[in-house]
C-alpha positions as CSV (number, residue, x, y, z in Angstrom):
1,X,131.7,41.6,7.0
2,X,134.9,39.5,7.3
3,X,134.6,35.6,6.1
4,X,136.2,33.2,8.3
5,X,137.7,29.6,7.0
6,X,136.9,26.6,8.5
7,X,140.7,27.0,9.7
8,X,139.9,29.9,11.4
9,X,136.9,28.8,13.3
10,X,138.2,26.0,14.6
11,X,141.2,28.3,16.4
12,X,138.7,30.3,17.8
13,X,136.5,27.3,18.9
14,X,139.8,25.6,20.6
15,X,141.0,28.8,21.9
16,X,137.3,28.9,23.6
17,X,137.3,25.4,24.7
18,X,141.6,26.5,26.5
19,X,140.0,29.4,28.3
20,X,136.7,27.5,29.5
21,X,139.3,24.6,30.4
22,X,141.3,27.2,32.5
23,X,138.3,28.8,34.0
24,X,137.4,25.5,35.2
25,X,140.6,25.0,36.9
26,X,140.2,28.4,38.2
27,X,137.1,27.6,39.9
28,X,138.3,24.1,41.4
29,X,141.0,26.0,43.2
30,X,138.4,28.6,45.0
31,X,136.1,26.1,45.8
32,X,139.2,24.2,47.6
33,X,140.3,27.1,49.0
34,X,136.4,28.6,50.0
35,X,136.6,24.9,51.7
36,X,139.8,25.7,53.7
37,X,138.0,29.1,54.4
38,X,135.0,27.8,55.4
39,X,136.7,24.9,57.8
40,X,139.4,28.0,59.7
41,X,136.0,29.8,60.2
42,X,134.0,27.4,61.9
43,X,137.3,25.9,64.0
44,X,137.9,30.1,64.9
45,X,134.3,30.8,66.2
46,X,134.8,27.3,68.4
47,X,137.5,28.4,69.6
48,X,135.9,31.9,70.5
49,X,133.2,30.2,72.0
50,X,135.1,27.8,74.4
51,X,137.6,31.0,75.1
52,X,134.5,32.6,76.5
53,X,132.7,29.9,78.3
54,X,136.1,29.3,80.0
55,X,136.0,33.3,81.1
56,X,132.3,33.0,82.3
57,X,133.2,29.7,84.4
58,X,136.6,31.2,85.7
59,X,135.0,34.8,86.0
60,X,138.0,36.1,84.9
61,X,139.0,37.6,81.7
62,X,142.3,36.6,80.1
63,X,145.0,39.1,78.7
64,X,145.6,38.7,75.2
65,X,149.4,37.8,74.6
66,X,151.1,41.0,72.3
């Protein structure tokens, strides 16, 4: 069973606390971007909604542009 110095322990510890630091950072930017997500999703399915209750008034159905 290896030994490990105080020296060395405290380079793993450190190298730990970079990688938690980094996940952290990680996780910030998805829940930024989740947010972005979540705000085109609900703006979309408004959109879809008013698209169709403007079809049912008109009674016409609109061509989607190529």
């Amino acid at each position: 069973m290896r030994r490990y110095t105080k020296a060395d322990l405290e380079q793993i510890v450190y190298t730990q606390l970079d990688n938690l630091n980094a996940m952290h950072d990680l996780l910030r930017i998805m829940k930024a971007q989740n947010e972005l997500l979540e705000n085109a999703n609900k703006k979309l399915s408004r959109e879809i909604s008013d698209f169709k209750m403007k079809c049912y008034k008109t009674g016409k159905m609109i061509k989607p542009e190529d």
